[in-house]
N, C-alpha and C positions, 0 to 999 in steps of 0.2 A: 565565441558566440554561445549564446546561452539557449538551452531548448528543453523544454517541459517534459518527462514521464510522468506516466502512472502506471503506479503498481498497486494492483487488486490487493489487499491484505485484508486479515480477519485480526489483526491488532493483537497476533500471539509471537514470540518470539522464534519460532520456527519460520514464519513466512519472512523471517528478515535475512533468510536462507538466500530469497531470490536477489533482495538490493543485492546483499554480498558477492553474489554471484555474477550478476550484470554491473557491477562496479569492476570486477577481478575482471572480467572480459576485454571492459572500456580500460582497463588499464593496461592490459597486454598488449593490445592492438594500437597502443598509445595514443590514444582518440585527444585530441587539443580540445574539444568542445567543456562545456560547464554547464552540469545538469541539475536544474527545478525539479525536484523529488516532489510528488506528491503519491501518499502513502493514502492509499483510500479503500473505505469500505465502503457498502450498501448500509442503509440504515431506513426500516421502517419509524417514521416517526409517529405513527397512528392517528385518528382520526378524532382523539378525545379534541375538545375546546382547550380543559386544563391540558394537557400535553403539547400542541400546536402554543399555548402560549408563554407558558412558564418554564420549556425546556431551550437553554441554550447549547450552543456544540459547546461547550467546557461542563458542561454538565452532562450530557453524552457521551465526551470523553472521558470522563470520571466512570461511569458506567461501562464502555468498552476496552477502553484503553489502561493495563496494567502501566504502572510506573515504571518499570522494568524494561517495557519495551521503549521510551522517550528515550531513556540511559545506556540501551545497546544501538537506537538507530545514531547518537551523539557520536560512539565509540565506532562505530561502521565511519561515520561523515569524516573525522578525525584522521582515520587511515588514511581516505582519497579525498585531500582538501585541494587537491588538482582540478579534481574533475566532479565536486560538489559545490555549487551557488548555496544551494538552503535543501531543507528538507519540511516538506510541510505535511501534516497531520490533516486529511480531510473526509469528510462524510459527504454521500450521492443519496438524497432523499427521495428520487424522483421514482415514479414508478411506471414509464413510458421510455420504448429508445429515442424517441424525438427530446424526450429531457435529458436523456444522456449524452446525446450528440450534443444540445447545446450546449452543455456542462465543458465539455470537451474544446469545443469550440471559443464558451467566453475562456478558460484556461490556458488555451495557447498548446493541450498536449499536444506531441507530433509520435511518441512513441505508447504503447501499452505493455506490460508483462504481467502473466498471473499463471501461478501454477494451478494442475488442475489438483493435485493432494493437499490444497491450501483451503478449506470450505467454511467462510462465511457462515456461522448459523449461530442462534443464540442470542439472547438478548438486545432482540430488536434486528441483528443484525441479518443481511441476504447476499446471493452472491451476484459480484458482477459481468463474471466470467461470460453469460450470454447476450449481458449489454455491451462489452466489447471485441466480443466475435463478428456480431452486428452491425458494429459503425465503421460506413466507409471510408469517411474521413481519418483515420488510426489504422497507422500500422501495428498491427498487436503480434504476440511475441509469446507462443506457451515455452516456460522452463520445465526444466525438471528438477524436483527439488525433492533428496528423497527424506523420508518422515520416516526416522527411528523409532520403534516404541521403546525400547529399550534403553534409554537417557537418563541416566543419574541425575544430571540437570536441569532436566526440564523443567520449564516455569522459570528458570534461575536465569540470571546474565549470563553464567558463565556458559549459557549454551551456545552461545552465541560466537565460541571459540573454537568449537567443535567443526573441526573441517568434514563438510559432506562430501 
């Protein structure tokens, strides 16, 4: 049976900390199910005309989404092809919890996870950690995920191999 998360990310290779983490869990506890990634952020898309009409999400994700992180969430799916359907890449433009619960709703999530040392900010971006505190319909799921400063790798793939 296949069933939806989401995970709050700010599209840095550090919150790919948490998939890592709730994959290693669902694989311990040998979970049979097959999980719909959606890997999302908050994203103000503003109120220009030209911005509303000329930006599309590949061009937002051009803008938030390092390349680095597409090529480690690949190498994450790859390890647990058990317990990964797809992984999808998405943005929440909405800026009400009733747009978030519908969000939630047309998607089919049943689960949420988002660290609280994971903070959305920057380039458009917001967080959505209080829109899914919020929604009664999700079951939501704080990790802990701890944030090194001290990372040789950082920004690189290879952090991505760094056991937390």
């Amino acid at each position: 049976m296949a069933k939806t998360i989401l995970i709050a990310t700010d599209y840095s290779l550090e919150s790919l900390n948490i998939l890592k983490k709730i994959l290693k869990e669902k694989d311990a506890s040998e979970d049979q199910n097959q999980y719909n990634i959606l890997l999302t952020s908050g994203y103000d898309s503003g109120d220009s005309i030209r911005e509303l009409l000329f930006n599309t999400k590949t061009s937002i994700f051009n803008k938030i989404r390092p390349v680095e992180f597409c090529e480690a969430y690949e190498i994450i799916k790859n390890k647990y092809p058990h317990l990964v359907k797809k992984v999808i890449c998405d943005i929440f433009t909405g800026s009400f919890q009733r747009t978030f619960n519908q969000y939630v709703k047309a998607e089919n999530i049943e689960e949420a996870y988002y660290a609280p040392s994971i903070k959305s900010k920057g380039k458009g971006k917001f967080d959505l950690i209080p829109y899914i505190k919020k929604c009664k319909e999700l079951q939501s799921h704080e990790i802990t995920v701890e944030v090194r400063e001290s990372l040789p790798e950082r920004g690189r793939l290879a952090e991505i191999f760094v056991e937390v």
